[in-house]
C-alpha positions as CSV (number, residue, x, y, z in Angstrom):
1,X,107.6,43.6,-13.4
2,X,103.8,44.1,-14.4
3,X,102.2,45.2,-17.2
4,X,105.0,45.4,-19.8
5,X,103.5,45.5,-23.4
6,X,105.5,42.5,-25.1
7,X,104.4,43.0,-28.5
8,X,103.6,46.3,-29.8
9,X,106.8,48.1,-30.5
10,X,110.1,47.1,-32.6
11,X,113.1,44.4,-31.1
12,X,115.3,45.3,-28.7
13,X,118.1,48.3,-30.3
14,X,121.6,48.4,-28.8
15,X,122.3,50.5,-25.4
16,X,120.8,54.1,-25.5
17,X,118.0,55.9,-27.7
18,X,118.1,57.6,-30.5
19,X,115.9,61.4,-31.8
20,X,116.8,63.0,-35.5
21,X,115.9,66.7,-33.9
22,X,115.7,66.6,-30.2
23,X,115.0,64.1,-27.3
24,X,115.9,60.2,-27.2
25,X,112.2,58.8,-26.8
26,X,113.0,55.2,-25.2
27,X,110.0,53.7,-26.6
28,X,110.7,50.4,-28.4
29,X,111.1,46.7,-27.5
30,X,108.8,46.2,-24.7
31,X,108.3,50.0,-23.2
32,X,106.2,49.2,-20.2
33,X,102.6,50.3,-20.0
34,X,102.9,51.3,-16.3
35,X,106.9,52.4,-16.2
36,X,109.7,51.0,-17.0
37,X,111.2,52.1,-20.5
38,X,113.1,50.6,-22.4
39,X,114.9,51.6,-25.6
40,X,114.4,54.8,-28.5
41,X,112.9,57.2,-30.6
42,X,113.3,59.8,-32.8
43,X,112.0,62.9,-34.7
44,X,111.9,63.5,-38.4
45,X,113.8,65.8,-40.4
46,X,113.6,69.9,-39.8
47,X,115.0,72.5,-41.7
48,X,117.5,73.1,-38.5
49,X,118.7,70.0,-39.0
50,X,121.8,71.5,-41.2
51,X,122.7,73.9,-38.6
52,X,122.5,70.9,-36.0
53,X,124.7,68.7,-37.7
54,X,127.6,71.6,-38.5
55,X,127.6,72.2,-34.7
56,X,128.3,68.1,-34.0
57,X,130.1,67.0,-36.4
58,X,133.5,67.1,-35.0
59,X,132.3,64.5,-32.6
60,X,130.2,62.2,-35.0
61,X,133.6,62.6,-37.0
62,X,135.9,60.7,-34.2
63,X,132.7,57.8,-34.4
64,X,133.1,57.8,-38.2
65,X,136.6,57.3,-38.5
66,X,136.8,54.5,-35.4
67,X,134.3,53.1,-37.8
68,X,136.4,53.2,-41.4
69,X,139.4,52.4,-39.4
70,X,137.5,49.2,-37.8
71,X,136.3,48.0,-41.8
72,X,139.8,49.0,-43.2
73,X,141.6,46.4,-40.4
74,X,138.5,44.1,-41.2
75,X,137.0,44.5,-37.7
76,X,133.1,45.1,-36.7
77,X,132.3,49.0,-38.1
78,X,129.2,49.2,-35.2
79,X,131.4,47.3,-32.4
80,X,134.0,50.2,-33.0
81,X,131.4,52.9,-33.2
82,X,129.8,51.6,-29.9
83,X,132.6,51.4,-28.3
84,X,133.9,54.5,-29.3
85,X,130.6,56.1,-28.1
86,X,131.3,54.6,-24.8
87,X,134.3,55.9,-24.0
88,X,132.8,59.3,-25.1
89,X,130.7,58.5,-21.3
90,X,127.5,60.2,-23.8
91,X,124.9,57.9,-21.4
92,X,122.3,58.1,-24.6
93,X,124.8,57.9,-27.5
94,X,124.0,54.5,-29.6
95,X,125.1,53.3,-32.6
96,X,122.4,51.3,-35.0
97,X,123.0,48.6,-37.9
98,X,120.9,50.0,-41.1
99,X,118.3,47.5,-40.5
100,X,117.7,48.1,-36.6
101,X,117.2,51.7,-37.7
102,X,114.9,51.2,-40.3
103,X,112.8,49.2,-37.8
104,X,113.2,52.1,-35.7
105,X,111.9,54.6,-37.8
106,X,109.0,52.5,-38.9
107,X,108.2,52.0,-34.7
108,X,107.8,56.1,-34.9
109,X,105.6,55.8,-37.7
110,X,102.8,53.3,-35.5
111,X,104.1,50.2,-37.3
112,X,105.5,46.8,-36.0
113,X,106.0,43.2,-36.6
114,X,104.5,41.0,-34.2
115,X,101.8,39.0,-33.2
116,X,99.3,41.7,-31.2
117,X,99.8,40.6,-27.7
118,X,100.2,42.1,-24.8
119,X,101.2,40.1,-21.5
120,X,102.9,40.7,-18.0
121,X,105.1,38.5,-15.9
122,X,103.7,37.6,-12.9
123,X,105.1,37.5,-9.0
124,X,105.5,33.8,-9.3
125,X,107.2,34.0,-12.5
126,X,104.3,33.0,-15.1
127,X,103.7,35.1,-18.1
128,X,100.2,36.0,-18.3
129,X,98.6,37.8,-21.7
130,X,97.2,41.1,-20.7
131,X,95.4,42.2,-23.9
132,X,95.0,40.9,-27.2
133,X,95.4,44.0,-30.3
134,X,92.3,43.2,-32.6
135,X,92.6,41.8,-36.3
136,X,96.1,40.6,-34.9
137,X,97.5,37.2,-35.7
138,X,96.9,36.3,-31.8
139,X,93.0,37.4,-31.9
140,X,92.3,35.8,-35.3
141,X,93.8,32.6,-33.3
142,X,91.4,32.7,-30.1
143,X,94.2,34.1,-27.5
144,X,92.3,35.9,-25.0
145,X,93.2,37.9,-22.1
146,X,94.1,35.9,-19.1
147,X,95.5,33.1,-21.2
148,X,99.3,31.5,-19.7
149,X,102.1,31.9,-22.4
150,X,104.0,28.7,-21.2
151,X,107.1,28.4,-24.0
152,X,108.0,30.1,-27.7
153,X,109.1,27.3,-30.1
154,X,109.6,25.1,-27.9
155,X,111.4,27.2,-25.0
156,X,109.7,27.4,-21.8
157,X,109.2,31.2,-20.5
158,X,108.4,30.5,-16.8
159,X,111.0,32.5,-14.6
160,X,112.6,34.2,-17.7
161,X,112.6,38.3,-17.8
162,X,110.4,39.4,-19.9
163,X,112.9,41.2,-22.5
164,X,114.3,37.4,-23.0
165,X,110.4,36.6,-23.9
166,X,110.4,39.5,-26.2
167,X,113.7,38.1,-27.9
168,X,111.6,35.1,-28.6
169,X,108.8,36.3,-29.5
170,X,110.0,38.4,-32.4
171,X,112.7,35.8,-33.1
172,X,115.8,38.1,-32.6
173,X,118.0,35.4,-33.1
174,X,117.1,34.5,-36.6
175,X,116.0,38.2,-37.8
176,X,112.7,37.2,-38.1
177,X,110.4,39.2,-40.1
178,X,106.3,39.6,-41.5
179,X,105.5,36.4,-42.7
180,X,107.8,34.1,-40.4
181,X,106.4,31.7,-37.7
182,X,106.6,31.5,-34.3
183,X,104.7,28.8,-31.8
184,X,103.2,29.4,-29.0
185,X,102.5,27.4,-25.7
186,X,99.3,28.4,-23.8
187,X,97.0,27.2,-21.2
188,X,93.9,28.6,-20.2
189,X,92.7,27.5,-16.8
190,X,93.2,23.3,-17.5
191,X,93.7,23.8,-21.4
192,X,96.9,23.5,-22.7
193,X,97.5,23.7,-26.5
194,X,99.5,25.0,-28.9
195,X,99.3,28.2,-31.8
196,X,101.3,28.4,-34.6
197,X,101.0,32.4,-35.7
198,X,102.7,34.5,-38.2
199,X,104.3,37.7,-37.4
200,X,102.5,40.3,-39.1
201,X,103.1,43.8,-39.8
202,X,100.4,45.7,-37.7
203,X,99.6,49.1,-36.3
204,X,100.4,50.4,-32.6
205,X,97.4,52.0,-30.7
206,X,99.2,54.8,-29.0
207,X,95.8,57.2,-28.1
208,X,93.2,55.5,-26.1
209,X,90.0,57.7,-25.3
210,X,87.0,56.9,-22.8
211,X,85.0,58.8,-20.7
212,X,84.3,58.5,-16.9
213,X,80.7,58.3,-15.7
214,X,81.0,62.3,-14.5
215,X,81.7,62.9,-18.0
216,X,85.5,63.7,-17.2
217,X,87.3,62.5,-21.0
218,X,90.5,60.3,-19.9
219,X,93.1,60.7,-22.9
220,X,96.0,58.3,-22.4
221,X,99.2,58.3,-24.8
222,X,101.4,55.9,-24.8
223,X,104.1,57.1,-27.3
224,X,104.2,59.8,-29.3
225,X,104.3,58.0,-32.5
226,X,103.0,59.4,-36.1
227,X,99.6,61.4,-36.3
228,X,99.6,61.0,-32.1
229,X,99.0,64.8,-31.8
230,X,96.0,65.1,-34.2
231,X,94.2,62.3,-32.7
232,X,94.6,64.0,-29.4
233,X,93.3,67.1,-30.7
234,X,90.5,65.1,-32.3
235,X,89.5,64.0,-28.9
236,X,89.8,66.8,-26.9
237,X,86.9,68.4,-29.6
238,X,85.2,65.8,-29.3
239,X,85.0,65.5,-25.2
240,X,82.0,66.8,-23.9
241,X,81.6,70.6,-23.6
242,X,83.5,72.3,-20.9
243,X,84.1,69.0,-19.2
244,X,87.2,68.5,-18.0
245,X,90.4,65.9,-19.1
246,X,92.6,63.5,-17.7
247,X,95.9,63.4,-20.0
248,X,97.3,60.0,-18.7
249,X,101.3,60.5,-19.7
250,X,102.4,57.5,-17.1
251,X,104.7,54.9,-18.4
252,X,105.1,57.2,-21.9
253,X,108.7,56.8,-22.5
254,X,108.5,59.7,-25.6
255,X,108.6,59.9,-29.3
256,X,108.5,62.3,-31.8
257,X,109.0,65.9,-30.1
258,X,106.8,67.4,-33.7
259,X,103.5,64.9,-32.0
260,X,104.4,65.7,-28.2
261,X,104.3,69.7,-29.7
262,X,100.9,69.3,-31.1
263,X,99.8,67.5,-28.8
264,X,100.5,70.7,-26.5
265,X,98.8,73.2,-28.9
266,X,95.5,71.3,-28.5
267,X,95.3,73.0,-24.7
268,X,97.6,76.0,-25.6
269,X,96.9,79.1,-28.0
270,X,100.4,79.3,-28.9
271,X,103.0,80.1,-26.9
272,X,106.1,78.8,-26.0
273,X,106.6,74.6,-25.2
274,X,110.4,74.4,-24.5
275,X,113.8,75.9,-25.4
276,X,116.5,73.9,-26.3
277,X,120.4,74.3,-27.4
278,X,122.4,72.6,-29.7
279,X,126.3,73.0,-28.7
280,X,125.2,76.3,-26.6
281,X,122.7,77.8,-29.7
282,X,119.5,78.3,-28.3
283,X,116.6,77.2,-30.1
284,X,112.4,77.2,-29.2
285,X,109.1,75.2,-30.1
286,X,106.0,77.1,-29.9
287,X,102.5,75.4,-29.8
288,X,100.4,76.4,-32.5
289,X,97.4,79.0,-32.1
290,X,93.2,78.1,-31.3
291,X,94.0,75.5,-28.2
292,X,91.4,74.9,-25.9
293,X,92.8,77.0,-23.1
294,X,89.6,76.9,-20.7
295,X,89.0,73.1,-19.8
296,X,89.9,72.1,-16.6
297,X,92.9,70.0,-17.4
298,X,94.8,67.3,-15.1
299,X,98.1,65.3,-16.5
300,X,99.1,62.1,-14.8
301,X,102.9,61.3,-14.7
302,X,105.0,59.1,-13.1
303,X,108.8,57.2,-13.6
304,X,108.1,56.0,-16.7
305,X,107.1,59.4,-18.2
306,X,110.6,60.1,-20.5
307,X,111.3,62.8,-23.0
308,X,109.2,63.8,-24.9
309,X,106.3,63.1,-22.5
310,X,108.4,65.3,-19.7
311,X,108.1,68.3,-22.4
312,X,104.6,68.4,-22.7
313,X,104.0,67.9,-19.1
314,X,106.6,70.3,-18.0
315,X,105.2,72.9,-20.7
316,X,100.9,72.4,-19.7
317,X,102.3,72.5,-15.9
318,X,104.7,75.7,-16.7
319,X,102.3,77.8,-18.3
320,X,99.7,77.3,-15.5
321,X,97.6,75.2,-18.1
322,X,97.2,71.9,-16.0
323,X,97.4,70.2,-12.8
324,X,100.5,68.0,-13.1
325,X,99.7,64.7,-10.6
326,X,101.2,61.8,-9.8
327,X,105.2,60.9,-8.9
328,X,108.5,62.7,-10.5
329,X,109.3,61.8,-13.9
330,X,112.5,60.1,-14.8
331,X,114.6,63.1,-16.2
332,X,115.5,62.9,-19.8
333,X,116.1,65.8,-21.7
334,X,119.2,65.8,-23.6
335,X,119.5,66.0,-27.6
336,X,120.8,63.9,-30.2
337,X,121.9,64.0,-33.5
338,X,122.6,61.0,-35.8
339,X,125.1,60.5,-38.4
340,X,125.9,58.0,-41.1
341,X,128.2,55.9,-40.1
342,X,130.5,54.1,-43.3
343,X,129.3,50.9,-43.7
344,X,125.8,52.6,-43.3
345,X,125.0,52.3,-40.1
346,X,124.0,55.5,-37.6
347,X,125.4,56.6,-34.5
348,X,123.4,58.9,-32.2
349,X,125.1,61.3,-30.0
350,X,124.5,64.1,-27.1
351,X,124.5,67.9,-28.3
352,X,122.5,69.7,-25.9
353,X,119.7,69.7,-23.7
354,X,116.1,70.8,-23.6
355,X,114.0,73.2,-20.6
356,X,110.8,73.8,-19.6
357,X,109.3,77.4,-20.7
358,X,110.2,78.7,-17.1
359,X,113.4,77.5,-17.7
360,X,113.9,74.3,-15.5
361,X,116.5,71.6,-16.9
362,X,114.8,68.4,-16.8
363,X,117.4,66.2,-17.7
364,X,118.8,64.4,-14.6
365,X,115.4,66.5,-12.3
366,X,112.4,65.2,-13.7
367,X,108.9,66.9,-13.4
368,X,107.9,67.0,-10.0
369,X,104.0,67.1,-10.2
370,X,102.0,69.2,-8.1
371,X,100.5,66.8,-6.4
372,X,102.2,63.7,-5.3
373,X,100.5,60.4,-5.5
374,X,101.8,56.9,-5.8
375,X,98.2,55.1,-6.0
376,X,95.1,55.6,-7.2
377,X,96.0,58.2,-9.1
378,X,92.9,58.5,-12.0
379,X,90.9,59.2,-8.3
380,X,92.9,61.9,-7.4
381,X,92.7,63.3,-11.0
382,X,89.0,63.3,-10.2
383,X,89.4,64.7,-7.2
384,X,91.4,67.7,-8.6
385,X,89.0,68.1,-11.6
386,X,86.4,68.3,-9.4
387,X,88.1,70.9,-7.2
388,X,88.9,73.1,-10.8
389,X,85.3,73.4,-12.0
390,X,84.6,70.0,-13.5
């Protein structure tokens, strides 16, 4: 279980995801860099929201009223709701306490609370730090990469999974927020000493742009959080002329559909990006006009690419606009919509599902790329860049 980025989204939410307008994102507490997703997303408000929520809300009704029945007999409101939405069998229904979704929302906007590391548990159970977030609490107190997390207040981490080290970490237990202090074990080669950070409130770096030696521009996203598209765009202007780009989707467990659809209009000139239906209503995102539609293009995907991720992929490979490489993607495409629950919390449930522009379902299929790879994939990339005109 390598490479799992510890610190840069919100705490753990309750079973499931959670998307306003379209696709549960899976993105928070501790979505892995490589694979491995963990938790939710969601988009903001449309005007088809009102036509989305007429069509559901005979089911969000039966949540609602376990819920007021659960606070009128003095009972948990969100243990009725959840358990409600688990008899449903809706596998990415959830139900969220007012706080956990406010924290949620904030993860979609590039904000967190943490401490700006990033670390990985190794084979023989040590938790290494893989990369330290600058101006973080961790870099302004020497962490660097490499460094041995040993214990958080006083527990050891050794052996533990890493979501128990995220718990920690953010201080689950106690609601810990901006401001509150958390101590750190480390050891660095024969140094061992101790940090005492603050959790700050900090900024996710979701867009992460270099370029190879051949001049190829690698663009890697990895969430579709707030202003994600724009930035992509930004880049892809930006890339040297008619050199080509790696769009590195692996381990992107989704977001905000609104970013993944920009995102897709910076190679597109309009055009259709995916069809979806709400209670058997058909519905369709188009990519906006003035894309770059000549570049020689190559996405990477793999298990970890979710949602979201799967839409844009499915959409460049679709309409011919890239080479889609690396291994199938993990196949989720349904919709959700949320509701207010009584006491104020929200429940998310299933109301449709999303397809490619050719019309594939993707939710329980996946992407399958066009060219399989399970290793050195960012060669192969190269490979097929080089084979496209790069």
């Amino acid at each position: 279980m390598s490479g799992r980025d510890l610190f840069c989204q919100p705490r753990r939410i309750r079973r499931g995801a959670a998307l306003t307008l379209l696709f549960t994102s899976v993105l928070v507490a501790g979505a892995a860099t490589g694979s491995f997703p963990e938790a939710g997303g969601r988009d903001r408000k449309t005007s088809s929201d009102t036509t989305i929520a007429a069509a559901s809300a005979g089911r969000h009704e039966q949540v609602a009223k376990a819920a007021e029945e659960a606070m009128a007999d003095g009972e948990s409101p969100v243990e009725a709701a959840e358990r409600a939405v688990s008899r449903s069998g809706d596998r990415w229904g959830a139900v969220y306490s007012p706080g956990e979704y406010e924290e949620f929302e904030d993860a979609l906007d590039g904000r967190y609370t943490g401490v700006g590391l990033w670390a990985r548990r190794e084979r023989d159970g040590r938790i290494e730090v893989t990369k330290v977030q600058s101006g973080s609490p961790a870099d302004a107190a020497g962490i660097h990469k490499g460094d041995r997390l040993r214990s958080v207040d006083g527990a050891k981490v050794d052996g533990r999974p890493v979501t128990e080290v995220v718990s920690l970490l953010r201080g689950d237990a106690t609601d810990a927020a901006a401001g509150t202090a958390v101590r750190l074990g480390l050891e660095r080669g024969r140094r061992a000493w101790s940090e005492t950070l603050h959790r700050a409130r900090l900024s996710t770096d979701d867009v992460t742009v270099r370029t190879l030696a051949d001049g190829i521009t690698v663009i890697r996203i990895a969430a579709f959080t707030k202003g994600v598209g724009e930035r992509v765009r930004t880049a892809v202007r930006q890339a040297p002329a008619a050199a080509g780009i790696i769009l590195d989707l692996r381990g992107n467990s989704g977001g905000l559909v609104t970013e993944a659809v920009t995102t897709a209009s910076a190679f597109l000139d309009g055009g259709l990006v995916a069809t979806y239906d709400v209670d058997g209503e058909q519905r369709a995102l188009h990519a906006e006009a003035g894309g770059d539609t000549t570049r020689p293009l190559v996405a990477l995907v793999d298990g970890g690419t979710m949602s979201a991720a799967e839409l844009l992929s499915g959409a460049l490979q679709d309409r011919g606009r890239a080479v889609v490489v690396g291994s199938r993607t993990f196949g989720k495409g349904s919709v959700q919509m949320p509701s207010r629950l009584p006491d104020g919390s929200v429940a998310e449930l299933t109301v449709g599902h999303y397809r490619t522009p050719s019309g594939r379902g993707v939710d329980g299929h996946g992407i399958t790329p066009d060219l399989e790879a399970d290793r050195q994939m960012l060669e192969r990339a190269e490979t097929v860049l080089s084979g496209l005109g790069q």
